[in-house]
Structures are given as structure tokens and as C-alpha cells.
N, C-alpha and C positions, 0 to 999 in steps of 0.2 A: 444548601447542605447536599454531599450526594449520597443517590437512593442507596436503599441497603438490600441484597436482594436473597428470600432462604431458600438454603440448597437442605436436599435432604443430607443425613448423616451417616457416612457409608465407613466401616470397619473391614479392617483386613480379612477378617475370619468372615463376614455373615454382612448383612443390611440393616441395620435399623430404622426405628424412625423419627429419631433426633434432630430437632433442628440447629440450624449453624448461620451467621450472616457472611457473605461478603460485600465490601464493602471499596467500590471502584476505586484503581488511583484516578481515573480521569473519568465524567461525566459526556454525554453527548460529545467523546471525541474518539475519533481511531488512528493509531498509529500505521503508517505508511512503508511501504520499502522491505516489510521483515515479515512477510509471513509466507509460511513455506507448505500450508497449507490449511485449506476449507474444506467448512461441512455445512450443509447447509436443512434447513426442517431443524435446529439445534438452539433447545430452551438454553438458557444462561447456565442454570443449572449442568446441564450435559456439557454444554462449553467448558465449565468450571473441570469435568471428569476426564476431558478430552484432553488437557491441559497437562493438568496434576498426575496424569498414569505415564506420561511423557516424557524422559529427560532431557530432550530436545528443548523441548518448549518452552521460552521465558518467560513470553505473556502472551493474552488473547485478547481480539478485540471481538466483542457480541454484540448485534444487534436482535433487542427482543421483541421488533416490528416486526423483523422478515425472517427471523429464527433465522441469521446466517452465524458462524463462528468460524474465523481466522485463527491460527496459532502461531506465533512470531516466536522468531531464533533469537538469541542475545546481540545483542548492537554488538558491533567491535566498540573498541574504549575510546577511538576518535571519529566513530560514527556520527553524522549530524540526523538528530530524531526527528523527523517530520509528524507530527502530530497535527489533527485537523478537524475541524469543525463539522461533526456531522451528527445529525439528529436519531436519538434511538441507540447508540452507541456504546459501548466502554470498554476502558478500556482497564485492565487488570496485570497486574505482575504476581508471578505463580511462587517465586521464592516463600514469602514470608510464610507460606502453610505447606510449603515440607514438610516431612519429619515431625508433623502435628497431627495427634491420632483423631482428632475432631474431624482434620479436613482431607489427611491423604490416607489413601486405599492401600496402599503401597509402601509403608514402612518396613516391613520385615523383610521384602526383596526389591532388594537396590539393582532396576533394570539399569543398560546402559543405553547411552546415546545410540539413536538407530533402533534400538525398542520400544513397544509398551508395555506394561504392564495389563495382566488381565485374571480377573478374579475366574476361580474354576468351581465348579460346583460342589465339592466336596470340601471347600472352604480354602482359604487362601488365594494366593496368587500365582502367575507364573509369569516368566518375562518374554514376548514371543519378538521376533522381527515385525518390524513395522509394514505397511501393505506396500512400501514403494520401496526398493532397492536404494536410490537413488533419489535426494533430497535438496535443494535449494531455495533458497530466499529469491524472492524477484529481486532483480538491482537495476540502477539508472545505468543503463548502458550508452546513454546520450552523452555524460559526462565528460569536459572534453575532446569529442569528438569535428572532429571537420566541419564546419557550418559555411552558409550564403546569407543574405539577404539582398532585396531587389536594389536598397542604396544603404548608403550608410548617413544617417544626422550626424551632425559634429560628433567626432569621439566617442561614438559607442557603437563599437562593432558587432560584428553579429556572434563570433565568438564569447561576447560575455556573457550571454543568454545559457552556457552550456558549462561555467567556470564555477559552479559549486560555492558563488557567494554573491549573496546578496546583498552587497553594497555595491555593485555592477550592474548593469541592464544592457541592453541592445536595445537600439532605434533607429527606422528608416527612417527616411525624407518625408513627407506628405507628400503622396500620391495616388492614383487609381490601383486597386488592389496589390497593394505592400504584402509582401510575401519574406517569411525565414526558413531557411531547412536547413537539415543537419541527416548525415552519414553516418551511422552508424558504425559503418565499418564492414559489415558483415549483416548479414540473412538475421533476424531473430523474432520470436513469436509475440507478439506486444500485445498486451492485458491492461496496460494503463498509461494515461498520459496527466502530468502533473504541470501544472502554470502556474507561476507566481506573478502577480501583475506588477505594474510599476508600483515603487513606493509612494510617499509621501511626495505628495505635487500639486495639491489644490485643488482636487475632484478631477484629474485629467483620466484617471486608473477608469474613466466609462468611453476614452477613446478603445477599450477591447471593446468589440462587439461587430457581428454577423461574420464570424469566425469561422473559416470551413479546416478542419485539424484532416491530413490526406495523409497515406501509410503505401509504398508501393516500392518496386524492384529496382525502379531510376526515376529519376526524378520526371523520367518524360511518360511514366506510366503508372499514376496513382491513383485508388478510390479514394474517397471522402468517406472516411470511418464514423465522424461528428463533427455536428453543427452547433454552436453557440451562440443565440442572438445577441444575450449581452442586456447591457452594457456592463461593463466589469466595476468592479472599485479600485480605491488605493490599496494596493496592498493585498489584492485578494489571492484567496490560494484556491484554484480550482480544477478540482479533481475530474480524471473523464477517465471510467471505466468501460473497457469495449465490452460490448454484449456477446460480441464475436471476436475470439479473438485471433488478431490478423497477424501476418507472416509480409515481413519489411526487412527492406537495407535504411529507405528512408521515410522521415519523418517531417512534414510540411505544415505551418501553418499561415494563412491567407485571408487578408480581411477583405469582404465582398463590397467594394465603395472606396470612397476616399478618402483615407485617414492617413495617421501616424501608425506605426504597430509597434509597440514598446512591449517590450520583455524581461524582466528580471531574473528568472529562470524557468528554460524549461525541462524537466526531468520526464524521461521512458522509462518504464518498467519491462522489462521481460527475459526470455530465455531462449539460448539455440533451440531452432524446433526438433532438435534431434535428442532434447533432453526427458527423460521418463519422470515427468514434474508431478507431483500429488497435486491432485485438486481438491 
């Protein structure tokens, strides 16, 4: 069953102290790729407020371990939703408590997109600009992009790794550290790196492991952002969020040993660094 969790009761005119439930679409999972902006020291509750005074915002993912809150933009209609496995999480869509005087502050003034809503002390609201000018979603900027690998195994190129379907993968030869990269094309500020391991193969998804993920200007000058010992599984999706985040054309991944390095997809997140991104 998922948890239900009470927000207090907040009216357009004043505060009360009513309670109300929400009530996750997803449990211990966060949606990926759409959020155009965090807060972070943020109860569920406040997530919930940070949301709903937004028109922007279609959902939020909260974690109420680390008090962080994400607030995600509406998928396009052929968007493919990456949703995932992560503990502490959930995740919410804001729609269904619009226009619901239980849950939104904000009934009697309809901010628009690019604002918020914010309650003034002499009761009501008003609709101000939001604190960034200038607003986007992270996107996989890997997508089709230019790739290498060190070989190719029968018919699976290193380009499939970067083709937005997973019923493709790329594979090298077995060799001494097997290596993929891909070109971004251009400079951009990278926040996250996303892996989808091979599918279904009979327990091979633990040839990923002692994985160095490298981010640099050419491929003949890159740090090692993270390390993954591993071993992976079938099918795993594994998320790697930079603690720092680095400024790349490209993007490298390198198993330390002698393996296979198989790929199903790999997705980057980020943005020109010339962009005024909300955090």
C-alpha cells in the first residue's frame, strides 16, 4: 500500500490547521530527466507547497530521508518517462489538487507559467516572477550523438548505446580495459549520468563492474568523475549523480580489467554552462 503522508491545510485568505492526505502515484521511486529545479532541507509537505503555487510544475519527486524536493515540467506527449528505483522517494503529480480548496493556496489567482504564487500578509495572494529568469529541464544530450568503442563484438555497435531504445545495446570484444565514449557535440555542464545495463542474458548484466565513468574537453584529457565497483545485474538502471558538477564535450566509460563492456543505453543530463539554471 503506498504511505499517505499529512500536509497541513493551507487557504487562500489565512492558514489553518486542517489536515489533508497526499497520497504518492509512485512509492520509493523518482522520476528522471524533468526537473527544472531543487530545494533542498524540504519536508514532503513544503515540497507539496512548492509544487501547487507553480504553474510550471507537473510533479515532484521528495525524498523525506534528505529532505530534498525536485519539481518536474510536463513530459512532451512522446516523451519516454524514466522512472526509478530509489529509496525514500516519491513521487507525485500536482494536477488532480488544483483548483481544490483543501489543497491549493492559489485558487482565486491564476499565476502564469514563469510565476509563483505567494500568499501576502494581509490575506490573499499575489503572482510574483519566479527567482530565475530563465528555466529548463535537464535533457540527455548524449542522444544520438557521435560515439567510439575500443572494438566492436558481432553487431553491436557502439552507436546503439546512444539510440533511445532499448532493444539495442553495444558490445565490445573481451579485452583488457574496453572502453565507450561519445561527443556530445559541444561544451555542457553534466549533473548526471544514466546506464541501463544489458538485458536479459542469464546473469551476464555482473560483467558491468570496476567501471571508471571520465568527463573531459577531448578524449585525450579527462578526470574520472565515478567509480563503480559493481558488479551490475540484468537489466539494471544505474543512476550517477555528480556531487560536482563538471563541464564536458565528452563522456567515457572504461572497465578496469578484462571484460566484455555491454551497454544498453547510456543517457547524460545537463546544460550549456552559459545557461542561468535554477537549482
Amino acid at each position: 500500500m503506498a504511505s499517505l503522508f499529512l500536509l497541513t491545510k493551507l487557504s487562500s485568505q489565512h492558514q489553518t490547521h486542517g489536515l489533508f492526505h497526499i497520497q504518492p502515484d509512485k512509492s520509493n521511486t523518482r522520476l528522471d530527466g524533468f526537473v527544472y529545479r531543487t530545494f533542498e532541507n524540504m519536508s514532503p509537505r513544503l515540497c507539496f507547497d512548492k509544487c501547487i503555487r507553480r504553474p510550471k510544475c507537473y510533479s515532484y519527486n521528495c525524498n523525506r530521508y534528505i529532505l530534498k524536493c525536485e519539481l518536474n515540467v510536463k513530459p512532451k506527449a512522446d516523451a519516454t518517462l524514466d522512472f526509478n528505483t530509489q529509496n525514500g522517494y516519491i513521487y507525485v503529480e500536482i494536477d488532480p489538487y488544483r483548483r481544490v480548496s483543501n489543497y491549493d493556496p492559489c485558487i482565486e489567482n491564476l499565476c502564469q507559467e514563469g510565476e509563483s504564487c505567494q500568499s501576502v500578509s494581509k490575506g490573499g495572494n499575489i503572482c510574483i516572477i519566479d527567482e530565475c529568469h530563465f528555466q529548463s529541464p535537464l535533457t540527455n544530450v548524449a542522444v544520438g550523438k557521435s560515439t567510439q568503442q575500443s572494438s566492436d563484438f558481432d553487431g553491436y555497435p557502439s552507436s546503439y548505446a546512444v539510440d533511445d531504445d532499448i532493444n539495442t545495446l553495444s558490445i565490445t570484444s573481451e579485452q583488457n580495459l574496453p572502453y565507450w565514449w561519445v561527443d556530445l557535440g559541444d561544451t555542457f555542464t553534466i549533473t548526471q549520468i544514466y546506464i541501463i545495463n544489458r538485458m536479459s542474458c542469464g546473469g551476464c548484466g555482473n560483467r558491468l563492474r570496476n567501471l571508471d565513468i571520465s568527463v573531459g574537453n577531448s578524449v585525450d584529457s579527462m578526470v574520472v568523475c565515478v567509480h563503480y565497483d559493481g558488479p551490475g545485474s540484468d537489466g539494471e538502471h544505474l543512476v550517477f549523480n555528480l556531487e560536482k558538477e563538471v563541464v564536458g564535450r565528452y563522456v567515457k566509460l572504461q572497465i578496469i580489467g578484462t571484460e566484455y563492456l555491454q551497454l544498453t543505453e547510456v543517457r547524460v543530463f545537463g546544460y550549456p554552462p552559459e545557461t542561468n539554471f535554477c537549482k
